[in-house]
C-alpha positions in Angstrom: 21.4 49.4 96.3 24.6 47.9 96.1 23.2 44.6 96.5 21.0 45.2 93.7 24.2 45.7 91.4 25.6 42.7 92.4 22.7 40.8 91.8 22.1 42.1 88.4 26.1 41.6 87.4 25.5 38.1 88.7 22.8 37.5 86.9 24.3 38.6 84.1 27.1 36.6 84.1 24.9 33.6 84.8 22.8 34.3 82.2 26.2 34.8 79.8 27.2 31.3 80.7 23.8 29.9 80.3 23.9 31.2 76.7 27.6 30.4 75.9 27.5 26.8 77.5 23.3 25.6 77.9 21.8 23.9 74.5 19.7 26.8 74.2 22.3 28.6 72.2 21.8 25.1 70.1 18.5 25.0 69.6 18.8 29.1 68.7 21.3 28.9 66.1 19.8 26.4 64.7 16.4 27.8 64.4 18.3 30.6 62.9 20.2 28.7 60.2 16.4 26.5 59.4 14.4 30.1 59.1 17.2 31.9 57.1 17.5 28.9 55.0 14.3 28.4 54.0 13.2 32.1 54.1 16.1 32.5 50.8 14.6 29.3 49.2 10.8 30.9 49.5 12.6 34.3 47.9 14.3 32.4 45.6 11.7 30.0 44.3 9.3 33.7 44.1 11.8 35.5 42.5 12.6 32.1 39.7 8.8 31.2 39.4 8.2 33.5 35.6 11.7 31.8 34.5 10.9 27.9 35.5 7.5 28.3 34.2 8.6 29.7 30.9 11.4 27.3 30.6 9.1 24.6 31.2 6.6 25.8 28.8 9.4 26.4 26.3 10.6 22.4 27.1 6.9 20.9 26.5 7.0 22.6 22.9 10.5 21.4 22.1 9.5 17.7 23.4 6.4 18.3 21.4 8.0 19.4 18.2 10.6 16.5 18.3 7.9 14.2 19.4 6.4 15.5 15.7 9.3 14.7 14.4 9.5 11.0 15.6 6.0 10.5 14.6 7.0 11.9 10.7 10.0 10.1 10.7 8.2 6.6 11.8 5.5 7.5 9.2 8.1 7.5 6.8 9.9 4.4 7.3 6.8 3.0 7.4 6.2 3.8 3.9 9.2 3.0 2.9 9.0 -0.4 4.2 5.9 -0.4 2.6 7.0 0.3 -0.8 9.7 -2.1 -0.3 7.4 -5.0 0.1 5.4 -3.9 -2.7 8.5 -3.6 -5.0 9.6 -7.1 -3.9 6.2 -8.4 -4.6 5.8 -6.2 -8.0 9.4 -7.8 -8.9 7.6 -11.2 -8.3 4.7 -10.8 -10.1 6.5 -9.2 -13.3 8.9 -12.4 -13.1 6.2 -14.0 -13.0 4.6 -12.9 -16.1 6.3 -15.3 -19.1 6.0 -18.9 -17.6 7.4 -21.3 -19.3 8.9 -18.9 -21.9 5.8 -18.8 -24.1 5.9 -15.0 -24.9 10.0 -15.2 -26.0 9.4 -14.7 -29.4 7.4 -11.3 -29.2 8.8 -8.4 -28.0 7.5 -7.2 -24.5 6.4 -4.4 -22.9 5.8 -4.8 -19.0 2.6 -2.2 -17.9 0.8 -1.9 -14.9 -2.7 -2.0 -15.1 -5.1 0.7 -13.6 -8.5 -0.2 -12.8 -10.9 2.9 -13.4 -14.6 3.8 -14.1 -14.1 2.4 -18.0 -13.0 -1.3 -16.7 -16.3 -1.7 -14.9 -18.6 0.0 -16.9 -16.4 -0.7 -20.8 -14.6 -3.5 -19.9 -11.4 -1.7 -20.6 -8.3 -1.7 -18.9 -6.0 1.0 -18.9 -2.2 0.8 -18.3 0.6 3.0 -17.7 2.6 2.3 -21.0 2.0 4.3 -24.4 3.6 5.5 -27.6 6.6 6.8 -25.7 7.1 3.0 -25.3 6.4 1.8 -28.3 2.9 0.3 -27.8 0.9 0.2 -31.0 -2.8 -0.7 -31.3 -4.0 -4.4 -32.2 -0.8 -5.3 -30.0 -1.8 -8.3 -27.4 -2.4 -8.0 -23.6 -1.6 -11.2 -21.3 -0.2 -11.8 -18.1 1.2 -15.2 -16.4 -3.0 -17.0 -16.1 -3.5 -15.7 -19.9 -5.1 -13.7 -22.4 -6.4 -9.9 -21.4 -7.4 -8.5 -24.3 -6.0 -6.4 -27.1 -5.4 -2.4 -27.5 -8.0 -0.2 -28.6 -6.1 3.5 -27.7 -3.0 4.2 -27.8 -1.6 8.0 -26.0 1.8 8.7 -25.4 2.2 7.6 -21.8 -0.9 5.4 -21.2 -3.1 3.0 -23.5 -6.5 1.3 -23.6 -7.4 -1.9 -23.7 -10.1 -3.9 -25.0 -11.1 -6.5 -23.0 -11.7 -10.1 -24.2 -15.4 -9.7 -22.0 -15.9 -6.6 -24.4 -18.5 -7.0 -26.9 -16.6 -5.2 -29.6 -14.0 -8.1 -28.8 -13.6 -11.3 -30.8 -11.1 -14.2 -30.9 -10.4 -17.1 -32.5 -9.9 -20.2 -30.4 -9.5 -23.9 -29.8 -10.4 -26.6 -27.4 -7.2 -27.7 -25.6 -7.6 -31.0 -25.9 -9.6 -31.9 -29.4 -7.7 -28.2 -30.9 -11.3 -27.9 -32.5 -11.3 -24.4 -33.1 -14.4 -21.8 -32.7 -15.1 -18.3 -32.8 -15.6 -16.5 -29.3 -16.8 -12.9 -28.6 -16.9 -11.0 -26.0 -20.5 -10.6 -23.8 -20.2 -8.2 -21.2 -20.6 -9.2 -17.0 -16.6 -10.9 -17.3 -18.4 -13.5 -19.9 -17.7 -14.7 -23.6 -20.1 -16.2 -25.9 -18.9 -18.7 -28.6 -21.3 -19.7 -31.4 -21.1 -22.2 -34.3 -19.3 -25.1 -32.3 -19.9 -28.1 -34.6 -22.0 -30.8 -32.3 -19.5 -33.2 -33.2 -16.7 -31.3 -30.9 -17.8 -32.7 -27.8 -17.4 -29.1 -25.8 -17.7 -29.7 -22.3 -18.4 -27.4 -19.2 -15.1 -27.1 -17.8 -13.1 -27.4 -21.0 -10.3 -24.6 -21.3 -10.3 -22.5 -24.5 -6.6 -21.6 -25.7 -5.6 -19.1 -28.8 -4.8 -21.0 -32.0 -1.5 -18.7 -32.6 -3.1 -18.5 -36.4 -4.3 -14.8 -36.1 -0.5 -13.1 -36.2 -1.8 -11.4 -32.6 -1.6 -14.2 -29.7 1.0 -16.7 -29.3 -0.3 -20.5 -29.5 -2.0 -22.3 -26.6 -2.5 -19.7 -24.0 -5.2 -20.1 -22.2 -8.3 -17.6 -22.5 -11.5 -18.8 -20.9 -13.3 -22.1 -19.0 -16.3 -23.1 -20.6 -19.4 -22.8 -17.8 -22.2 -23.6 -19.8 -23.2 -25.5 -23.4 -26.2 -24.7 -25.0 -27.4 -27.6 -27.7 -29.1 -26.3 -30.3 -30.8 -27.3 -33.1 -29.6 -25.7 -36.1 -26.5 -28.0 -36.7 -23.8 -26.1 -34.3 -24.0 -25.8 -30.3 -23.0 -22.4 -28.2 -21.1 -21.9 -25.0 -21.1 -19.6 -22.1 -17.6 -19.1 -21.2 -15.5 -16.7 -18.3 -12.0 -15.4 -18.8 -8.9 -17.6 -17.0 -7.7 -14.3 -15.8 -9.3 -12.7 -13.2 -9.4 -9.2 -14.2 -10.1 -7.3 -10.6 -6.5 -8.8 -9.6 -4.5 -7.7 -12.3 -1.3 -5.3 -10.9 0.7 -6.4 -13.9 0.9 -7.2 -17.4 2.4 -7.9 -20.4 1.9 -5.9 -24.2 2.9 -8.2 -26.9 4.2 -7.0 -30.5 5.5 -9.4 -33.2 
């Protein structure tokens, strides 16, 4: 019995010594410290999941909504670069509009021109200018290539106008070389008709028609149509076919004349 109680204090001590001094105590503490560790991370991460997952949710719609907001604000500048380049090339086509000077002795009204249902089914034009500018009706239409037309309606912030294709149109003319002059009027399908050329004005297809400047309307020797076809009849005067110089489906521009 007594040698029982030795052996067991021995033991004990041993196994004291063991623990105290042996990498066993090492590899215990250490598995200790790894399973306490991550044990408080798992609760942790539990306990955080609703709040990380809200908080993400809640950063996707804030990247989202400024994400919006770069998109807008790109749009935007886009635009405004846009409009930028068109009022630089407006400026350009308006400066454009007087070569040479030829218009300096009427006053001018500058009008941008709106192409709706009346232009191609009336030939008409209407522009942005009216009565609250001063526009009046019979007043001329050109731009930089030529002659447009005249006015037909007049409102206060837009007008009509008349275009020289318009059968209801007529104008008095001359060859720009021989200044033989002729009556033109307008045919419909961006043509003109002239009658009663005398057969001795040698017309010729590709001849430019200009305004004679005699009417009170049109300054002298702008250009109005190109002669496309001569017809030689036989009652003592020929006929032409003739399209405008200006090519109405470009217009952005243009300019009202008033003496």
């Amino acid at each position: 019995m007594r040698f029982f109680k030795i052996w067991l204090i021995l033991l004990s001590i041993g196994l004291i010594l063991i623990d105290k001094y042996s990498f066993i105590s090492t590899i215990r503490d250490s598995t200790v410290v790894f399973v306490q560790k991550h044990t408080s991370l798992f609760l942790y991460r539990l306990g955080s999941y609703p709040q990380l997952l809200f908080l993400q949710t809640s950063q996707q719609q804030e990247l989202a909504t400024q994400n919006a907001q770069l998109k807008k604000q790109v749009a935007q500048y886009s635009v405004l670069l846009q409009q930028s380049k068109s009022q630089t090339q407006d400026l350009k086509s308006v400066n454009r509009l007087n070569p040479n000077g030829i218009y300096d002795d009427f006053t001018q009204v500058v009008a941008k021109a709106i192409l709706d249902v009346n232009f191609f089914v009336n030939n008409q034009l209407l522009i942005d200018a009216g009565s609250s500018k001063s526009i009046v009706m019979g007043a001329a239409v050109v731009n930089e290539s030529g002659v447009i037309g005249q006015i037909s309606n007049v409102n206060a912030a837009n007008s009509q106008v008349a275009l020289i294709t318009n059968p209801d149109f007529k104008i008095y003319l001359q060859q720009a070389v021989t200044k033989s002059k002729m009556l033109a009027q307008g045919a419909g399908n961006d043509t003109l008709i002239v009658r009663y050329i005398d057969k001795n004005d040698k017309i010729q297809v590709g001849d430019i028609l200009q305004t004679t400047g005699l009417d009170g309307v049109y300054p002298a020797n702008v250009p109005v149509a190109r002669v496309t076809k001569v017809f030689y009849e036989n009652n003592g005067f020929n006929s032409a076919l003739c399209v405008p110089v200006v090519d109405f489906r470009q217009l952005q521009y243009v300019v009202v004349l008033k003496k």
